[in-house]
C-alpha positions as a printed Julia matrix, in Angstrom:
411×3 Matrix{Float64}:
 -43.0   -69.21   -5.57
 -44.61  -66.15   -3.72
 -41.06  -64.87   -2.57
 -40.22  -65.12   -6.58
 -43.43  -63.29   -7.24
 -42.47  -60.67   -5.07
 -38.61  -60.12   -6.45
 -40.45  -60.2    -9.91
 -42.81  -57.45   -9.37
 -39.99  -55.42   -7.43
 -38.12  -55.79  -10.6
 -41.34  -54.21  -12.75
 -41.97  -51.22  -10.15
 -38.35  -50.21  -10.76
 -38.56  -50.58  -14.24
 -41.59  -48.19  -14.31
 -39.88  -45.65  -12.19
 -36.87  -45.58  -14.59
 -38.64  -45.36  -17.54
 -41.4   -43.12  -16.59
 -38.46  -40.24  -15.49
 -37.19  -41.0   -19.4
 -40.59  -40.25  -20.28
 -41.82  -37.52  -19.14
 -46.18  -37.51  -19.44
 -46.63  -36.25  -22.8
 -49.87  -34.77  -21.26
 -47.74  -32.54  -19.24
 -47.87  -29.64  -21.35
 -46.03  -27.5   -19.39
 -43.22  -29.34  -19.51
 -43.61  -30.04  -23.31
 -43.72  -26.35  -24.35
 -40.18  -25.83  -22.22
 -36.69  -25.28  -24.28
 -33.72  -27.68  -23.28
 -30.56  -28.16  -23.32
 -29.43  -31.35  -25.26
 -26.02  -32.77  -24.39
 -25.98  -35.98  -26.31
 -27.58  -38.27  -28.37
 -27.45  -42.04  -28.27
 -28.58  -45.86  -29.44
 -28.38  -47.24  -26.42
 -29.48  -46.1   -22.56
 -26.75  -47.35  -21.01
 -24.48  -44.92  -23.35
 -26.96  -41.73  -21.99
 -26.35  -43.05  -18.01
 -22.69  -43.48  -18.58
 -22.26  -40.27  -19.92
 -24.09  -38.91  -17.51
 -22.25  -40.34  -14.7
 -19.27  -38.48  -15.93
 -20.67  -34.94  -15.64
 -19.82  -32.39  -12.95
 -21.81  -32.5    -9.87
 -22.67  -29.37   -9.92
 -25.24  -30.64  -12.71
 -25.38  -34.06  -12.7
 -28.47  -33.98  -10.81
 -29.92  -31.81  -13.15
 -29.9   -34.02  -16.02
 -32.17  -35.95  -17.47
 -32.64  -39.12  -19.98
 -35.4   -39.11  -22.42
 -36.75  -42.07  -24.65
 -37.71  -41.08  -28.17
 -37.98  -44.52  -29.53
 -36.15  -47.7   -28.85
 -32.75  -46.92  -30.84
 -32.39  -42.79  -29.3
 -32.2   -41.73  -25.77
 -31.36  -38.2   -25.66
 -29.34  -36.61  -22.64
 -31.04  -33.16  -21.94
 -30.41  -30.22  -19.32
 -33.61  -27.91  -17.85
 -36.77  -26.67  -18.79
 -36.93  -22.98  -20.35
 -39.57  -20.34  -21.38
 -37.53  -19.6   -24.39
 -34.58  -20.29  -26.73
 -32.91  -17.43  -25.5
 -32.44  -18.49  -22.08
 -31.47  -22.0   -22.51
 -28.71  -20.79  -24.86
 -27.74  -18.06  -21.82
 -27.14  -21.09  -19.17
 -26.13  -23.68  -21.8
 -23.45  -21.11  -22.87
 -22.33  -21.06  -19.22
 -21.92  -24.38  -18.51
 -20.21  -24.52  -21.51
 -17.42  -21.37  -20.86
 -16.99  -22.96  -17.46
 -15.95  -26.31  -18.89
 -19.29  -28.08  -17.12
 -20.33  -29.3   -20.54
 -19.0   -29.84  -24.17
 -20.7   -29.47  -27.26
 -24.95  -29.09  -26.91
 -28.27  -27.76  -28.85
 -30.75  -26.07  -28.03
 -34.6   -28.05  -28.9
 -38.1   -28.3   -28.33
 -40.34  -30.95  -28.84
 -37.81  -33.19  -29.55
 -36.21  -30.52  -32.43
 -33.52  -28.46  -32.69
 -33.67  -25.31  -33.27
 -31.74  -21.75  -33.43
 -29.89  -20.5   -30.17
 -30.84  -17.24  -30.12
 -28.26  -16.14  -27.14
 -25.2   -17.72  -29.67
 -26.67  -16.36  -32.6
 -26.17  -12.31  -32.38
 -27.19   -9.88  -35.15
 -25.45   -6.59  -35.9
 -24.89   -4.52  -38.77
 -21.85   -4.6   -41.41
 -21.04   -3.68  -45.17
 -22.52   -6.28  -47.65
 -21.22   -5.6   -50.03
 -21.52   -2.03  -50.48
 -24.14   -1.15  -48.04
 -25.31   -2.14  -44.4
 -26.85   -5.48  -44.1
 -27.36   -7.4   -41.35
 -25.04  -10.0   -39.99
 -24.9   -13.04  -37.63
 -21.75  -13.52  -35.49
 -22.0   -16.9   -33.21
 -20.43  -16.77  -29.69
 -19.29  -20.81  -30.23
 -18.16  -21.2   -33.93
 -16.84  -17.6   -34.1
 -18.45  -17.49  -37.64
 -19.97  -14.4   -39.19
 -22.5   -14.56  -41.79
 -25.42  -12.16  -43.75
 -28.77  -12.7   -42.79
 -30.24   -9.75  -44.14
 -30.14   -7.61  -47.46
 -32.04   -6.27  -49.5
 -32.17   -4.37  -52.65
 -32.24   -0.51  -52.73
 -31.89   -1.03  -48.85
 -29.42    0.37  -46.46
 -29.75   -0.76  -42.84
 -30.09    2.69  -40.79
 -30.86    1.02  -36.92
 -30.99   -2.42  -35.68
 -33.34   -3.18  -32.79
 -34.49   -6.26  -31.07
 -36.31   -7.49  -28.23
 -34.88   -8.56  -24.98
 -35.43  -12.62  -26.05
 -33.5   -11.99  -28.68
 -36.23  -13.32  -31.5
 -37.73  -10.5   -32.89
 -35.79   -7.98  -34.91
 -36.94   -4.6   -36.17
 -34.93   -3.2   -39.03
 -35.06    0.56  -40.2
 -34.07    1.0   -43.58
 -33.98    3.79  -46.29
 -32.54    3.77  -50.18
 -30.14    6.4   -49.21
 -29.65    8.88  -46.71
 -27.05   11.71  -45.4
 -26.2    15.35  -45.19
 -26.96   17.7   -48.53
 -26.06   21.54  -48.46
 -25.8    20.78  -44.32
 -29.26   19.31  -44.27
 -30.3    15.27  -43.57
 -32.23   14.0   -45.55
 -33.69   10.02  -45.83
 -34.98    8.63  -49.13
 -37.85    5.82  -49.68
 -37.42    5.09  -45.97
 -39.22    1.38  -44.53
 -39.04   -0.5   -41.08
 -39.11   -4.68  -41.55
 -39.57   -7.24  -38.98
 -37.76  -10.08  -39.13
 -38.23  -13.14  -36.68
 -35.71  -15.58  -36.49
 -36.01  -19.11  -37.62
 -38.88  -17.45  -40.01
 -37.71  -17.69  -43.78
 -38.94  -14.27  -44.47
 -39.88  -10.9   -43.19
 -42.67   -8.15  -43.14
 -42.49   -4.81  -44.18
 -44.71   -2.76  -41.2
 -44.31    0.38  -42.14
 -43.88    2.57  -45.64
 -42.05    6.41  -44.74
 -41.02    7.4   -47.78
 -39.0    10.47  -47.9
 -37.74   12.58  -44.68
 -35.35   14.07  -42.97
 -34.92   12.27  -39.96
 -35.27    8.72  -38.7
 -33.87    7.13  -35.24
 -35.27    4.23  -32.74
 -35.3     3.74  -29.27
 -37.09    1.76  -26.55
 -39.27    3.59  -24.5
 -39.3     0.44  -22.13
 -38.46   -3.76  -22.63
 -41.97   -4.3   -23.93
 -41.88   -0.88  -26.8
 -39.9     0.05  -29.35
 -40.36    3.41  -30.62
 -39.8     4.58  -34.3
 -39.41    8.81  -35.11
 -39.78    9.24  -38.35
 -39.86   13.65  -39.39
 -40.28   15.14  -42.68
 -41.25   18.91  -43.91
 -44.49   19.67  -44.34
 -45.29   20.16  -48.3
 -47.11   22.99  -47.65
 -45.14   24.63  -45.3
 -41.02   24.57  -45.33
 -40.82   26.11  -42.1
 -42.81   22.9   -40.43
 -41.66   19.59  -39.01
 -43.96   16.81  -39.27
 -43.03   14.0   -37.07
 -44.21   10.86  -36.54
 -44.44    8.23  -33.85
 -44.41    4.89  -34.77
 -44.86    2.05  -31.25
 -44.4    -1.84  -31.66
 -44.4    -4.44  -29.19
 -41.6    -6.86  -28.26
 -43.92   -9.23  -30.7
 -43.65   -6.61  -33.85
 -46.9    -5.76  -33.6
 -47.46   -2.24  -34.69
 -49.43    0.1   -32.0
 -51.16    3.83  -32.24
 -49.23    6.16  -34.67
 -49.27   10.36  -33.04
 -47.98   13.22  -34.84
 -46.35   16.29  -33.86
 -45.55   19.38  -35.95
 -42.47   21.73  -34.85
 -42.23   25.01  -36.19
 -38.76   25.69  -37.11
 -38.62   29.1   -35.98
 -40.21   28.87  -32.68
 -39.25   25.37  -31.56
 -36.25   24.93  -33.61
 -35.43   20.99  -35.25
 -36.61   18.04  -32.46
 -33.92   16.24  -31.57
 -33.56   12.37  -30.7
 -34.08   12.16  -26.79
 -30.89   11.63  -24.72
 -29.53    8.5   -22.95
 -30.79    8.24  -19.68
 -28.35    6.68  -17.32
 -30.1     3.47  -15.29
 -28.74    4.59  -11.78
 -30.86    1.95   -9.86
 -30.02   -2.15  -10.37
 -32.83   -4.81  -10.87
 -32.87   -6.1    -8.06
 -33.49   -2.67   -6.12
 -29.55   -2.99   -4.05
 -27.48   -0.93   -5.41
 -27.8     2.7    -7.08
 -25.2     5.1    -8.76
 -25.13    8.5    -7.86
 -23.35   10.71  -10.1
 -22.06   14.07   -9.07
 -20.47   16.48  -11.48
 -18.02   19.18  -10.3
 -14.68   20.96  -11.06
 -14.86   19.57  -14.63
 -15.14   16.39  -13.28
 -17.79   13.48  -12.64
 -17.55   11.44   -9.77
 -19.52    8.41   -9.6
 -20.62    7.16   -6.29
 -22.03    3.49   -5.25
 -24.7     3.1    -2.57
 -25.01   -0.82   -1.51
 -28.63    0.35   -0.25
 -28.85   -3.07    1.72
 -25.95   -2.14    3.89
 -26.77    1.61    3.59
 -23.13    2.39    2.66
 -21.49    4.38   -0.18
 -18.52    4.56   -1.94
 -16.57    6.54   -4.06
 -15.9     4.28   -7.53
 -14.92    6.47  -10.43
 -13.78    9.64  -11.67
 -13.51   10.92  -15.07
 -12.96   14.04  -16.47
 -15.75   13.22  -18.85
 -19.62   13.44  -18.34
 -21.74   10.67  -18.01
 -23.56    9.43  -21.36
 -25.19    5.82  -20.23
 -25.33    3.62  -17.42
 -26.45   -0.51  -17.72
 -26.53   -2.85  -15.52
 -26.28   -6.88  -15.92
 -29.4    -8.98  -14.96
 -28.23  -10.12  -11.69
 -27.37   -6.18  -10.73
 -23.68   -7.5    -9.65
 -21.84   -5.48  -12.79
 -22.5    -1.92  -13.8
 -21.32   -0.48  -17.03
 -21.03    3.05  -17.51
 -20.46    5.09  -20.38
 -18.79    8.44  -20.91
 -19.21   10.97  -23.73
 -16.81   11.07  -26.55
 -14.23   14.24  -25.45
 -13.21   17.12  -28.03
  -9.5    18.28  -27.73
  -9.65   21.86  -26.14
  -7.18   22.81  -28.54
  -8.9    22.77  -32.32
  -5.2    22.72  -33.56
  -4.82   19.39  -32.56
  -6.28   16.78  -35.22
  -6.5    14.26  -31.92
  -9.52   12.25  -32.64
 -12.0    12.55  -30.07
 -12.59    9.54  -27.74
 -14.77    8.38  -24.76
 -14.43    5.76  -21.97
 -16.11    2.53  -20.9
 -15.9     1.77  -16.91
 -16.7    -1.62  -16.13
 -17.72   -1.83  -12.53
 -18.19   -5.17   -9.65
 -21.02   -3.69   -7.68
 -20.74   -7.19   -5.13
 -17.53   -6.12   -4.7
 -17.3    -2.48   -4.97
 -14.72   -1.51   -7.28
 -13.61   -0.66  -10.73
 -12.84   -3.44  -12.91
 -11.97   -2.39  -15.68
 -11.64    1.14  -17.92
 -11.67    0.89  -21.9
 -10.37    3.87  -23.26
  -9.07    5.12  -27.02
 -12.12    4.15  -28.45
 -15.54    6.32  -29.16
 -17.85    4.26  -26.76
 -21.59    4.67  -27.42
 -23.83    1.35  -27.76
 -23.46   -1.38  -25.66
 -25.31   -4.86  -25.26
 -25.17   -7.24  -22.57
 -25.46  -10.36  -23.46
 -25.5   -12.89  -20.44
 -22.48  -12.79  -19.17
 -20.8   -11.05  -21.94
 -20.92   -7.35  -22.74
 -20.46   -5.94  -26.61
 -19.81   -2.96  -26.99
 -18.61   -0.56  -30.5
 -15.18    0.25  -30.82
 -14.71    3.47  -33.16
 -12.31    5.24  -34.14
 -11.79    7.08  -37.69
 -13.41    5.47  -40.32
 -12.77    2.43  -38.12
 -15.33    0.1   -36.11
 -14.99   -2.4   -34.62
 -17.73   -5.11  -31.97
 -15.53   -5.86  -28.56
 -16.71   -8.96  -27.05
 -15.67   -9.35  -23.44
 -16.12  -11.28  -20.25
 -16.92   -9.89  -17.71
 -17.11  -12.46  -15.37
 -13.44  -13.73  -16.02
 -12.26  -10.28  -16.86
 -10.84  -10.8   -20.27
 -11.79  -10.29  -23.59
 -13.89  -13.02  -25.64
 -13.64  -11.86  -29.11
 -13.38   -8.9   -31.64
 -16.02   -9.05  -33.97
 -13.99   -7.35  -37.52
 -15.75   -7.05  -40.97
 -14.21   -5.09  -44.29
 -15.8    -1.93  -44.15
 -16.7    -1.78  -40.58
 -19.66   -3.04  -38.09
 -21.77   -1.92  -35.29
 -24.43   -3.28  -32.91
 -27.25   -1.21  -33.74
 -25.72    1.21  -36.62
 -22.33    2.08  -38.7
 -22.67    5.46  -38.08
């Protein structure tokens, strides 16, 4: 009887183990506020363990069965801050064949992948909008338009979840001078149903964006002062990663004496994340060479030249890639109608070479995206979104749309 006792109360301690790691302590609040990765759905636990069995090793110990009542067991994969993130690694596994079809949830919900799910800006029908393209589907759809309002810049923060939009009712060149009309900047936060209008500009004559860092987006509005043609007004709009909108400053330029303020230049990052390598760019003889110091090994080498300058330098998160960016090149001879292109150097810091060069193309934004990089593609009054691997070395997609596209602009 007592040796029966024991078996039987062996058999209960197990059971408890098993289903307390399908049940994680719903106490545990750090664990509930985490993103996963869910793999599979099913009726029965024995369905979750033997699909689980058949994953890789490389993640099978990763994995994890959850109860949510007693006909679903879910099959789910990490703990993440945010969505962004658990779409990044689920969208690795997934290009490297370690898992199939997944979502992205929280608390037990599904919701929108915001690595998958990239923005960018296209004709709808007659005017910029903005667009989703998603890296798994391949589809492309509007997500943003509205009335009397053409999309000028696209911005958003490094998650991936907020979205600030600059829009104005019109805007261009008249008798050689730019002008913006009824100009506004929206936020838009995905999985919301609607956005917020932050700020009202009315009429100017200039209107660009830029981050000043990961954490603030700045917003340069400039119009003439009504009192005084010769005067610039400008005006300096900050907001957080969160849209929040921060201390407004003004500057006036006088035309003669300072002449028109121009948007601030691209400044190259020469120095990776993670503080190991650095570019070094030296320009001579027409020429830019670009050097690579592995600062760990104190070594350097030679790993481009170009006959162009230098207009941006990026590196991925991990530091191992480097993407550089050259300005677009005028023919010398204004005879020739050649239209004026740029290169894109793709370079393997780890293993200190050139990858890749894109050339033909006017190269000027680029986003990396995990381990993707997207870059514009212009030439004429065509534009084009590259998608492309840089990990396997090969392109991923090209993102086309009647009328053109761009990752931040069409123009």
């Amino acid at each position: 009887m007592w040796k029966f006792s024991r078996i039987f109360l062996v058999i209960i301690f197990l059971a408890c183990i098993f289903f307390a790691a399908c049940n994680p302590n719903p106490k545990d609040e750090t664990l509930q506020n985490k993103y996963s990765i869910l793999l599979g759905e099913f009726k029965k636990v024995e369905q979750a363990i033997e699909l689980k069995t058949k994953m890789d090793t490389t993640i099978k110990d990763s994995l994890r069965i959850e109860k949510i009542n007693d006909k679903k067991y879910i099959l789910l994969y990490g703990h993440f801050t945010n969505s962004f993130e658990a779409g990044k690694t689920a969208f690795n596994l997934h290009s490297d064949r370690f898992i199939g079809n997944y979502k992205i949830i929280i608390h037990g919900k599904q919701i929108l992948d915001d690595f998958a799910n990239v923005l960018f800006v296209a004709q709808y029908p007659d005017k910029p909008a903005v667009f989703n393209f998603n890296l798994i589907t391949k589809q492309i759809e509007v997500v943003w338009s509205r009335l009397n309002a053409k999309v000028v810049e696209l911005n958003h923060s490094k998650d991936a979840h907020t979205f600030v939009i600059s829009t104005a009712q019109n805007f261009g060149k008249e008798a050689g001078l730019s002008y913006v009309r009824n100009a506004k900047v929206f936020l838009l936060k995905r999985g919301d149903d609607q956005d917020n209008e932050i700020i009202d500009l009315d009429d100017g004559v200039q209107l660009y964006t830029y981050w000043e860092n990961d954490d603030t987006l700045k917003v340069n509005y400039s119009s003439t002062d009504s009192t005084d043609s010769k005067t610039v007004v400008q005006k300096i709009y900050s907001i957080d990663k969160n849209g929040i909108l921060g201390v407004t400053k003004t500057r006036k330029y006088d035309l003669f004496k300072d002449g028109f303020p121009l948007p601030p230049k691209r400044v190259p990052v020469t120095l990776s994340p993670l503080k190991n390598y650095q570019l070094r760019i030296v320009g001579t003889q027409g020429k830019s060479y670009c050097y690579l110091k592995d600062l760990d090994k104190r070594s350097e080498e030679l790993i481009a030249v170009t006959i162009r300058t230098i207009y941006d330098a990026r590196w991925s998160d991990d530091g191992n890639y480097l993407f550089i960016v050259t300005n677009n090149t005028v023919p010398e001879n204004p005879r020739k109608k050649k239209e004026s292109s740029g290169e894109l150097l793709v370079i393997n810091a780890k293993e200190m070479k050139l990858q890749k060069i894109f050339a033909g193309f006017r190269y000027e934004n680029i986003l990396i995206n995990g381990r993707l990089l997207f870059f514009d593609q212009r030439l004429g009054n065509n534009s084009q979104i590259a998608v492309y691997d840089f990990i396997k070395d090969k392109y991923y997609y090209t993102i086309s749309v009647t009328g053109g596209c761009g990752l931040n602009s069409l123009y």
